[in-house]
C-alpha positions as CSV (number, residue, x, y, z in Angstrom):
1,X,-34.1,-22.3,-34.8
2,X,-32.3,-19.7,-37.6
3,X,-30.0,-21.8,-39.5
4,X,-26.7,-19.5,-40.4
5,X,-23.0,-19.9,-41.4
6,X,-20.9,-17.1,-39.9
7,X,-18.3,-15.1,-42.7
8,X,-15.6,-14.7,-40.2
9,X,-14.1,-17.8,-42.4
10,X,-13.5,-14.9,-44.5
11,X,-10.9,-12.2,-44.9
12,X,-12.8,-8.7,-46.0
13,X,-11.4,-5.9,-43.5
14,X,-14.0,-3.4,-46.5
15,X,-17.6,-3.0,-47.7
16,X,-15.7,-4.1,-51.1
17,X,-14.2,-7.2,-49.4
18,X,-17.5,-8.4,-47.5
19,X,-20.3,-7.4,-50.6
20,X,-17.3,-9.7,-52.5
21,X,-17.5,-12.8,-49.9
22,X,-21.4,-12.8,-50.3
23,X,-21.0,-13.2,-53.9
24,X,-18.6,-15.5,-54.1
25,X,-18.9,-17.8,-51.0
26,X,-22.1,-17.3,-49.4
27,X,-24.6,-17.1,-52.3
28,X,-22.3,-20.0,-54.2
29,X,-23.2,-21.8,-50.7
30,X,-26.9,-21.3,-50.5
31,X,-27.2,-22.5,-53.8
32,X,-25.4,-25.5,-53.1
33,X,-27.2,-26.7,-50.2
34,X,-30.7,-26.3,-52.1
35,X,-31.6,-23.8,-49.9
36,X,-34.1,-20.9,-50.4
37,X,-32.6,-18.7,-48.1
38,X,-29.7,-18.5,-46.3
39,X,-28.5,-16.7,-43.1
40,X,-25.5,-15.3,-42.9
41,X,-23.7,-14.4,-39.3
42,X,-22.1,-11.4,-40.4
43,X,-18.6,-10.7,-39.0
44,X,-17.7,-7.1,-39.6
45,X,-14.5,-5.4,-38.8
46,X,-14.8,-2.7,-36.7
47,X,-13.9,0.2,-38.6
48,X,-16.1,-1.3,-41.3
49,X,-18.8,-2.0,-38.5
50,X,-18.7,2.1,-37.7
51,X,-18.6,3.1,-41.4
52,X,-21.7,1.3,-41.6
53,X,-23.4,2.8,-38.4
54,X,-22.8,6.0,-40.0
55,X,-23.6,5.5,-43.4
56,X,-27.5,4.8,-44.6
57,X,-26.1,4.5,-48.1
58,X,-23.4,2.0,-47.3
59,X,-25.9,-0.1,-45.1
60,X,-28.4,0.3,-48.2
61,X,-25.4,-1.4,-50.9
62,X,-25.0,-4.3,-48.0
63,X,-28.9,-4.9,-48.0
64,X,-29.0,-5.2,-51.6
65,X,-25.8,-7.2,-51.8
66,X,-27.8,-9.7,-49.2
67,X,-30.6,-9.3,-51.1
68,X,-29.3,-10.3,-54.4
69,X,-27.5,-13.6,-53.2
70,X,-31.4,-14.6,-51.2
71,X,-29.3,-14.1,-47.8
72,X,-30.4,-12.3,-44.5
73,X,-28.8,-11.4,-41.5
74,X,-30.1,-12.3,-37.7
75,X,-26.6,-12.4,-35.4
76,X,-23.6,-10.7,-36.0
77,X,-20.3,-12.1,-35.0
78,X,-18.4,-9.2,-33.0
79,X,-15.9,-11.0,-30.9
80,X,-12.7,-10.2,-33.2
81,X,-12.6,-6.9,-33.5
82,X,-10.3,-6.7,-36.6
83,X,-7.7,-8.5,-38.6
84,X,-9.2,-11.7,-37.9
85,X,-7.0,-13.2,-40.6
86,X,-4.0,-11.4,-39.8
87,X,-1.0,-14.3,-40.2
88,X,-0.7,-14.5,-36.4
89,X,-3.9,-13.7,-34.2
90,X,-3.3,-15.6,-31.2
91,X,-4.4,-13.7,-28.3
92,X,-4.9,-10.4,-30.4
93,X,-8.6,-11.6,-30.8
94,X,-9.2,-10.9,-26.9
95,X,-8.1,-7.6,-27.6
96,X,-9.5,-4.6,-27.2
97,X,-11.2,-6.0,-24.3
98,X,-14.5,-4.9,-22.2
99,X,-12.0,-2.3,-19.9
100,X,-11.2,-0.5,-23.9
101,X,-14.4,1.8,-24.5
102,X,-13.8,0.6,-28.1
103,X,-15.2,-2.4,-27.4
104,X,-18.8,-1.2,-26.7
105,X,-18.4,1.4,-29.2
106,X,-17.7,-1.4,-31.8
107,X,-20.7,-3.8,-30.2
108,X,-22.9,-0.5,-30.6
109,X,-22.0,0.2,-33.9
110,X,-22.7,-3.4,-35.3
111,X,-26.2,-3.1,-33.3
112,X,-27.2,0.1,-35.6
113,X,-26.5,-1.8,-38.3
114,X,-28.1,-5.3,-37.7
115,X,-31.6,-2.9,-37.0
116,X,-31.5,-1.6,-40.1
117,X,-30.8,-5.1,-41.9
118,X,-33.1,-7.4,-39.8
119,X,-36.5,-8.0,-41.4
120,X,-39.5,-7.1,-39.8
121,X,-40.8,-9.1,-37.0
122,X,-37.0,-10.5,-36.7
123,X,-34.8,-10.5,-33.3
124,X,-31.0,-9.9,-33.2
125,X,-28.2,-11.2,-31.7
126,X,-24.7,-10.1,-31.5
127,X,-21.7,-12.5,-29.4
128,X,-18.9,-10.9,-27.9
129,X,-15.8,-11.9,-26.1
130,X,-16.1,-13.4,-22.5
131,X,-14.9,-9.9,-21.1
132,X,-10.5,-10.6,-21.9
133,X,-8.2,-12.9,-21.2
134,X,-7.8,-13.9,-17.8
135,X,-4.1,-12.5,-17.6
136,X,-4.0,-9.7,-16.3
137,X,-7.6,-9.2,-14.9
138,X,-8.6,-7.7,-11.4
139,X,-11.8,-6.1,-9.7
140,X,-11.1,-2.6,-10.9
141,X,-10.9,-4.3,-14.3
142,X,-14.0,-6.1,-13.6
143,X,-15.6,-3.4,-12.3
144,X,-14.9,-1.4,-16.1
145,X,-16.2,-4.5,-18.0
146,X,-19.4,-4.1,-16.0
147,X,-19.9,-0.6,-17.0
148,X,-19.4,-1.4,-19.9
149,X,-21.7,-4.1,-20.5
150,X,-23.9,-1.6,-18.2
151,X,-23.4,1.0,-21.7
152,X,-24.4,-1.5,-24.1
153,X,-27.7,-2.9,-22.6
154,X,-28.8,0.4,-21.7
155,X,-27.9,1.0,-25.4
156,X,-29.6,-2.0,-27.1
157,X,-32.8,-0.9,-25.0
158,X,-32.8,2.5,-26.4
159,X,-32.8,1.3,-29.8
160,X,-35.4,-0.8,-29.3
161,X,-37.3,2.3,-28.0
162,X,-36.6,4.0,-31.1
163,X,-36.5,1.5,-33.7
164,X,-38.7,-1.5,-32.9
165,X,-36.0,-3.7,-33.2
166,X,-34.4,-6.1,-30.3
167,X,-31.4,-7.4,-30.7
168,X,-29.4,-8.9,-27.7
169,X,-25.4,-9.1,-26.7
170,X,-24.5,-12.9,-26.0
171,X,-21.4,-13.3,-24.3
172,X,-19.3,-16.3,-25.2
173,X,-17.4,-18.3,-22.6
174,X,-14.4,-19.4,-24.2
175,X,-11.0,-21.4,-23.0
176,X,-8.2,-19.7,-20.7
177,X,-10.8,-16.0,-20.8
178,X,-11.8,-14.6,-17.6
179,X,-15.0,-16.4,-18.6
180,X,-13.6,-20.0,-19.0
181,X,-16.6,-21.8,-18.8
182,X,-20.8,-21.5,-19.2
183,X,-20.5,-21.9,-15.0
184,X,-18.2,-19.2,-14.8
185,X,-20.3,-17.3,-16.6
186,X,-23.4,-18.2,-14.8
187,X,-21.9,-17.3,-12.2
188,X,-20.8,-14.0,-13.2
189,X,-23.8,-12.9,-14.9
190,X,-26.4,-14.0,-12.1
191,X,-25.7,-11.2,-9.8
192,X,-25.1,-8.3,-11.9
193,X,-28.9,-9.2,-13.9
194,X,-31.6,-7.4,-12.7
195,X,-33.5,-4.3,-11.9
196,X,-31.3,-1.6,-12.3
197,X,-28.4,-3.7,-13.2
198,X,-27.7,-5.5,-16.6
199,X,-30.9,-6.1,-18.3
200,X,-31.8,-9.8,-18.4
201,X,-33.8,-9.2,-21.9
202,X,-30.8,-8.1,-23.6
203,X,-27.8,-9.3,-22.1
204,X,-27.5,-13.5,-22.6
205,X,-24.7,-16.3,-23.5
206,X,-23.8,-16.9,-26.5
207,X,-23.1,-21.3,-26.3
208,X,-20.1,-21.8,-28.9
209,X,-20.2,-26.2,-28.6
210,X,-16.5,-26.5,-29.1
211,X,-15.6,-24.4,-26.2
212,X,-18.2,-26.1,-24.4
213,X,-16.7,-29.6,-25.3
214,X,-13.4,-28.3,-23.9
215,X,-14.6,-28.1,-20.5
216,X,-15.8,-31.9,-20.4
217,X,-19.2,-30.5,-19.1
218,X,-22.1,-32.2,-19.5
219,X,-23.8,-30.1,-22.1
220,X,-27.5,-30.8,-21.5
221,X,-27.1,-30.4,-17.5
222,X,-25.0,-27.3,-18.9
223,X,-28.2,-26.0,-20.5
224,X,-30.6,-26.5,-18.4
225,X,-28.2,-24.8,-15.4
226,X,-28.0,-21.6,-17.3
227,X,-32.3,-22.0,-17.8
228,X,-32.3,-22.4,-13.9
229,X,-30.4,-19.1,-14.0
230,X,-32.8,-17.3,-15.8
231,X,-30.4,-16.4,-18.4
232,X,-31.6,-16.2,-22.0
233,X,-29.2,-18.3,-24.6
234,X,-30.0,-16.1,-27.8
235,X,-27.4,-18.0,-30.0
236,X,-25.6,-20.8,-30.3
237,X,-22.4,-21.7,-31.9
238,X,-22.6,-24.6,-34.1
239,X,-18.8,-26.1,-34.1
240,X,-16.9,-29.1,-33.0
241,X,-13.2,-29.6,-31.5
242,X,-11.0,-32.6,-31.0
243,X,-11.1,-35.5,-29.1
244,X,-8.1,-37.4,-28.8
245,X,-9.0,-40.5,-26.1
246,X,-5.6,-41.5,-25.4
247,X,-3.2,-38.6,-26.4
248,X,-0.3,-41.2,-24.7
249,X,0.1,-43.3,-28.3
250,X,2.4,-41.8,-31.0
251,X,-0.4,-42.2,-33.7
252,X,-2.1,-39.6,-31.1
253,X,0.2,-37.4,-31.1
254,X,1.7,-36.9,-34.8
255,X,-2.0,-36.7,-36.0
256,X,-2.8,-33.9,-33.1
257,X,0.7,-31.6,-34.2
258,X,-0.3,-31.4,-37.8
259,X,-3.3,-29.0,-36.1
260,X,-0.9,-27.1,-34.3
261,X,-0.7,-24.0,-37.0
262,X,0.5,-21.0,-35.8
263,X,-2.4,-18.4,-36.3
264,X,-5.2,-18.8,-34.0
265,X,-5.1,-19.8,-30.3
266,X,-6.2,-23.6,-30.1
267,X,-6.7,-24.3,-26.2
268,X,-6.3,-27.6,-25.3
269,X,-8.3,-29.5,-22.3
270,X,-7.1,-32.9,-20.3
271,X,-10.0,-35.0,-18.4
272,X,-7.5,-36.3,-15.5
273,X,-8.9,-39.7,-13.8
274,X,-10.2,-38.1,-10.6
275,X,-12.4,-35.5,-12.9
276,X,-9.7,-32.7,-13.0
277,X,-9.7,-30.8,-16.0
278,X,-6.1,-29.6,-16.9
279,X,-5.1,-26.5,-18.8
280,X,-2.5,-26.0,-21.8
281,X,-3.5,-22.5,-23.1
282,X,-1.9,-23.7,-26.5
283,X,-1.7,-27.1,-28.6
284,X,1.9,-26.7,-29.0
285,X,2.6,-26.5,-24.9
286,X,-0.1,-29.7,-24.1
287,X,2.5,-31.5,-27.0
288,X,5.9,-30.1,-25.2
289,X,7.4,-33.4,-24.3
290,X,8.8,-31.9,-21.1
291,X,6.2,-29.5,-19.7
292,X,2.5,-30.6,-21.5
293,X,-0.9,-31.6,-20.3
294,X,-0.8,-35.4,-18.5
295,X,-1.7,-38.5,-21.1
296,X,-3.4,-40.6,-18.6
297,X,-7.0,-39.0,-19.8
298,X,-8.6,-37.5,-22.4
299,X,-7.7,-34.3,-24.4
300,X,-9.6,-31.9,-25.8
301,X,-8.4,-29.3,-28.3
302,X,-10.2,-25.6,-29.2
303,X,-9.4,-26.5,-32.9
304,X,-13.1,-26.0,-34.8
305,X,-13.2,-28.6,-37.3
306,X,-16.1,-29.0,-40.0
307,X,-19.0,-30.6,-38.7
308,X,-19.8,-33.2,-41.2
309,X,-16.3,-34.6,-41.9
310,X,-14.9,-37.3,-39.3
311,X,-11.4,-37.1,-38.1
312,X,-9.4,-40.0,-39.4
313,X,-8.5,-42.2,-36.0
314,X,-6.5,-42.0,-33.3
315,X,-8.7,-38.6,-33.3
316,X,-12.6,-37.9,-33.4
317,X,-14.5,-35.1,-33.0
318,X,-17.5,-33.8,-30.5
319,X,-20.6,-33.6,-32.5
320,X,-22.5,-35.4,-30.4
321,X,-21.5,-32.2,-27.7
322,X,-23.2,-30.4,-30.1
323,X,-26.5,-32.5,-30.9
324,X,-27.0,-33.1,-27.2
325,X,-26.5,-29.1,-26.5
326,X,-28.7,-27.8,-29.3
327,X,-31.6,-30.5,-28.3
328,X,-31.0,-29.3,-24.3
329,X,-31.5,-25.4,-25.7
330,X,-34.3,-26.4,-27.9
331,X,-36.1,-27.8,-24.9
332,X,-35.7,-24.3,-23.0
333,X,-38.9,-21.9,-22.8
334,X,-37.5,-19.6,-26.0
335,X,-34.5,-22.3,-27.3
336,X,-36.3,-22.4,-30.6
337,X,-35.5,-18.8,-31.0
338,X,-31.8,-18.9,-30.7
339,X,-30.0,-18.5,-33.5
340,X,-28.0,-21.4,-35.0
341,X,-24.7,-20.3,-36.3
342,X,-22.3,-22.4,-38.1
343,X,-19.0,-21.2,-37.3
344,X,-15.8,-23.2,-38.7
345,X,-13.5,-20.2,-39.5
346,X,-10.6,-22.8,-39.5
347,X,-11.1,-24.0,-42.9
348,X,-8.3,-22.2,-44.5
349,X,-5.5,-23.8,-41.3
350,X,-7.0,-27.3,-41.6
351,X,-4.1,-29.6,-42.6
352,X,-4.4,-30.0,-46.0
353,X,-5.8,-27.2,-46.5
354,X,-9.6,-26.2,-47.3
355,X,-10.6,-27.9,-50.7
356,X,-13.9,-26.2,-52.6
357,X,-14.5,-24.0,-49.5
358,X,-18.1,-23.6,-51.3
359,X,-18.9,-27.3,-51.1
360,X,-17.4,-27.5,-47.2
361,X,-19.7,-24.6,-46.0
362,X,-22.7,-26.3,-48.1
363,X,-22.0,-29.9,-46.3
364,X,-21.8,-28.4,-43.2
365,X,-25.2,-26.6,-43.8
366,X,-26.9,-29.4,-44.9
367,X,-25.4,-31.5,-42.2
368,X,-26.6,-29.7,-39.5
369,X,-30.4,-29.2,-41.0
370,X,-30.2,-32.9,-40.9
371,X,-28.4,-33.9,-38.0
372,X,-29.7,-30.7,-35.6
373,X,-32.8,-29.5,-37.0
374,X,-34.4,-32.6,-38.1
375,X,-34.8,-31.3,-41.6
376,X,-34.3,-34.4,-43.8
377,X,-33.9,-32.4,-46.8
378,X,-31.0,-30.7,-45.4
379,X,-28.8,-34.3,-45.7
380,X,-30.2,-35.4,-48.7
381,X,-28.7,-38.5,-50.3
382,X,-26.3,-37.6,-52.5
383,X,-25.5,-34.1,-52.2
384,X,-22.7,-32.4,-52.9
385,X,-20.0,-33.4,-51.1
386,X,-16.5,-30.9,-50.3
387,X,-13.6,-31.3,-51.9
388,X,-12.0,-31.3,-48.5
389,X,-12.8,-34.8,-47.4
390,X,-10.7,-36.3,-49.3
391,X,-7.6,-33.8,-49.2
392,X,-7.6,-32.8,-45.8
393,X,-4.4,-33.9,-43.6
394,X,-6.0,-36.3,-40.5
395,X,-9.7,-35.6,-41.6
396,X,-11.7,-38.1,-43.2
397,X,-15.7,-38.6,-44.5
């Protein structure tokens, strides 16, 4: 599997902004971990992502930028389609969704421009949304996502035609979206893949592990149901979320509101005792004292937090989600060609903040070599360890 951090950690809405995150952050990073190369999930904005398209000499300063900094680019990240690090995101990141031809204009654009950076021999990937949010969503809507996905594989195919280059959309089930779950989006996918439908050699799921550790599914029977499907998994989403086992003690509790922060979305999940999952579309409602989740089970919280650090007790996090998902995909006829993308782009809302955010994204690179890839030089003793560990509110080493 292709090893990669994504930049959506990042804030760079220009060429300027993203050629200065490479230079800074992601070469800084590579270096850090002892790699030789380093892949980078790109996350482009989308007017940046069309200027791009457009432009052979812009796409020519990105390559070198890449280049320069021994980085290379398999998957792109276009699920927010701007602002990512706007100081409220919420549910803007759902929007525009697959009804708004802008989204498969945007998904288009950043295909154009991953053919012209991936090396030869290479295969793409791009993950998307998991169509909107589920409110408001009905068949007509439905109907207009699947066009639109419709657009984009028939797209993707035709620049394979002309260019050589395969790269395929992966769409990412995610917490309280019309897609909820990997079974909902099994389901979903199954019958519109086929002849003269979606094309099953482009269109895939894209498996983020902390949304998958959300829905308390059993991530290698997970796997292997989307293998039975006949659906391709072209990319995986490295990341963890919070496990808090009894959410009822006040220790629980105090630790789990200093995650509540108020820019991104953080769906929270409750395991009730007869196997019920239970739904608080935000950390601050599952903590409302009147009207939150049930404390007789498990929570769960969409909060990514780094892979190598440990949450300090009452809480923990779901890394073993993610080593028992990546070994299930790596078992899979073509697992060993999905693309392995670390994505914590919570660093900067941690509690505590984000300490050497240099030395965080190197850990986390070498932790999951190690601890996913079986790469023992990728945890050596005694590397580098992030500035974070130590000064992070409720996270510990």
């Amino acid at each position: 599997m292709e090893l990669s951090y994504c930049t959506n950690v990042h804030p760079a809405e220009d060429l300027d902004g993203v050629l200065d995150q490479l230079t800074r952050y992601a070469g800084p990073a590579r270096r850090a971990a002892g790699l030789d190369r380093l892949g980078v999930g790109l996350w482009l904005p989308a007017p940046l992502a069309h200027r791009l398209a457009e432009d052979p000499g812009a796409r020519e300063r990105l390559r070198a930028g890449l280049e320069a900094e021994g980085l290379e680019v398999r998957t792109i990240n276009a699920f927010p389609f701007t602002a990512f690090h706007a100081e409220v995101v919420k549910l803007d990141v759902y929007r525009p969704d697959w009804t708004d031809p802008r989204r498969a204009d945007y998904t288009l654009d950043c295909a154009r421009v991953l053919a012209d950076l991936l090396h030869d021999g290479a295969v793409g990937s791009i993950s998307t949304l998991p169509l909107g949010w589920r409110f408001p969503w009905t068949p007509a809507e439905d109907d207009a996502a699947t066009a639109a996905l419709d657009r984009v594989s028939t797209g993707l195919r035709e620049l394979r035609d002309r260019t050589g280059r395969t790269i395929r959309l992966a769409i990412e089930p995610e917490p309280g979206c019309v897609l909820d779950t990997v079974d909902d989006i099994v389901e979903w996918l199954s019958p519109r893949l086929g002849p003269g439908r979606l094309d099953p050699e482009f269109i895939g799921i894209c498996l983020d592990t902390c949304h998958l550790a959300a829905s308390f599914a059993d991530p290698a029977e997970t796997v292997r149901r989307v293998g039975r499907a006949g659906i391709r998994i072209p990319k995986v989403q490295a990341s963890a979320a919070l496990h808090i086992a009894d959410p009822s003690e006040p220790a629980a509790r105090e630790a789990l509101a200093a995650f509540a922060e108020p820019r991104y979305l953080h769906q929270t999940r409750a395991l009730a005792p007869d196997g019920v999952v239970l739904r608080a579309d935000d950390l601050p409602d599952a903590l409302d004292e009147v009207a939150g989740l049930r404390t007789d089970g498990p929570w769960r919280v969409h909060f990514h937090v780094p892979l190598h650090l440990e949450p300090e007790a009452p809480l923990s996090s779901t890394t073993d989600v993610l080593r028992r998902a990546v070994a299930a995909v790596r078992e899979l006829p073509d697992g060993d060609s999905a693309h392995l993308d670390v994505e914590t782009y919570t660093w900067t809302v941690l509690p505590g903040g984000a300490g050497d955010l240099v030395e965080g994204i190197a850990a986390e690179l070498r932790w999951a070599a190690g601890e996913l890839l079986g790469d023992p030089a990728g945890a050596a003793p005694g590397a580098a360890r992030p500035a974070a560990a130590s000064g992070a509110v409720g996270v510990a080493s």
